[in-house]
C-alpha positions as CSV (number, residue, x, y, z in Angstrom):
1,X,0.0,0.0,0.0
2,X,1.5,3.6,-0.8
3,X,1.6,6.7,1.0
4,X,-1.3,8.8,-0.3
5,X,0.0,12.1,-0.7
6,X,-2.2,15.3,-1.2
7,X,-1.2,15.3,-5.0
8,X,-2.2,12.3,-5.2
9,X,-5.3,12.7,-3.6
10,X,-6.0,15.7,-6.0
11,X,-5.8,13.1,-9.1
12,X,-8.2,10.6,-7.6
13,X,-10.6,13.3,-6.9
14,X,-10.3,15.2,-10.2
15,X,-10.9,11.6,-11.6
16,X,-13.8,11.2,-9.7
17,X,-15.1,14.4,-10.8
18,X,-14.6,13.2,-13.9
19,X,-16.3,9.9,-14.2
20,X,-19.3,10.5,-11.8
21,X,-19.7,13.5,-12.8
22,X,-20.1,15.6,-9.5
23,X,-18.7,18.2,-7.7
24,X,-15.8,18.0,-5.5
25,X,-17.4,17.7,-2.2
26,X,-19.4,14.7,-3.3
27,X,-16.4,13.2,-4.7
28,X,-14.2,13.3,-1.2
29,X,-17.4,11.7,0.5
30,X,-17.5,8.9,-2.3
31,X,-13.7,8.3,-2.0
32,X,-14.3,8.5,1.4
33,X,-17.0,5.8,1.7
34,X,-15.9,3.7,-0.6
35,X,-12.7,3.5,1.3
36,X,-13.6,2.9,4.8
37,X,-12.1,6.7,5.6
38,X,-13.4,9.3,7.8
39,X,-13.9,12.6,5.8
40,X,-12.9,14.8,8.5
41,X,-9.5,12.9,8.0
42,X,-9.1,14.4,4.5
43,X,-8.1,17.6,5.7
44,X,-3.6,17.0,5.8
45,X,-4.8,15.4,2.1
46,X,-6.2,18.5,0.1
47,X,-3.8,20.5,-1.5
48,X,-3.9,23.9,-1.9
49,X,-5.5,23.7,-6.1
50,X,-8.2,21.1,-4.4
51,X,-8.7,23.4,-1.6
52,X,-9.5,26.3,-3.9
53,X,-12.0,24.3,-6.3
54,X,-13.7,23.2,-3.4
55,X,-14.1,26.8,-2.0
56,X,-15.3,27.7,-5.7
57,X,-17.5,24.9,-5.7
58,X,-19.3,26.2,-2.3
59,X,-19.6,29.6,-3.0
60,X,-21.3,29.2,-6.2
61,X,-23.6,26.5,-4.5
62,X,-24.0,29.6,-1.9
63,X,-22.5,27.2,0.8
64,X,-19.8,29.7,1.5
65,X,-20.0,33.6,1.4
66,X,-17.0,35.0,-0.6
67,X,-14.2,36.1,1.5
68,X,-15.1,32.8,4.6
69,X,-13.3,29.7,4.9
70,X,-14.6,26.2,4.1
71,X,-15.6,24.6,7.1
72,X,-16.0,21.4,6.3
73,X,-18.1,19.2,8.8
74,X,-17.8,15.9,10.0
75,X,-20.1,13.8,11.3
76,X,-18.1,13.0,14.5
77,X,-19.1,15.6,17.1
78,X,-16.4,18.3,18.0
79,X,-14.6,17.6,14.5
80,X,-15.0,20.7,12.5
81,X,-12.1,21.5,10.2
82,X,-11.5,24.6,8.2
83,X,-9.7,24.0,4.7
């Protein structure tokens, strides 16, 4: 098994994107399910380019106001991470 790296993780989401056809949030909770992985353990694994698209992504979808962070929530209680 190999060290996932946040480039790395950047390709298999962008692939995602590509094949499902979804946005980038959907696409880290698929990866995430699929693979048995918390999402609010994604955050060391999104690089900065990743970061941004998802921050694009929300504030189009009006999930973010233009100059806030991402906040991205997990479903664990007291495990809120900003990106």
């Amino acid at each position: 098994m190999s060290i996932m790296t946040p480039n790395k993780f950047a390709i298999i989401v962008e692939n995602i994107v590509r094949k499902k056809r979804c946005n980038y949030i959907d696409a880290i909770v698929l990866y995430c399910t699929e693979n048995q992985i918390d999402p609010s353990t994604t955050k060391s694994m999104i690089n900065k380019q990743l970061k941004e698209k998802i921050a694009y992504e929300a504030s189009s979808l009006n999930m973010l106001k233009e100059n806030d962070q991402f906040l991205f929530y997990s479903s664990q209680p007291r495990s809120n991470y900003f990106f």
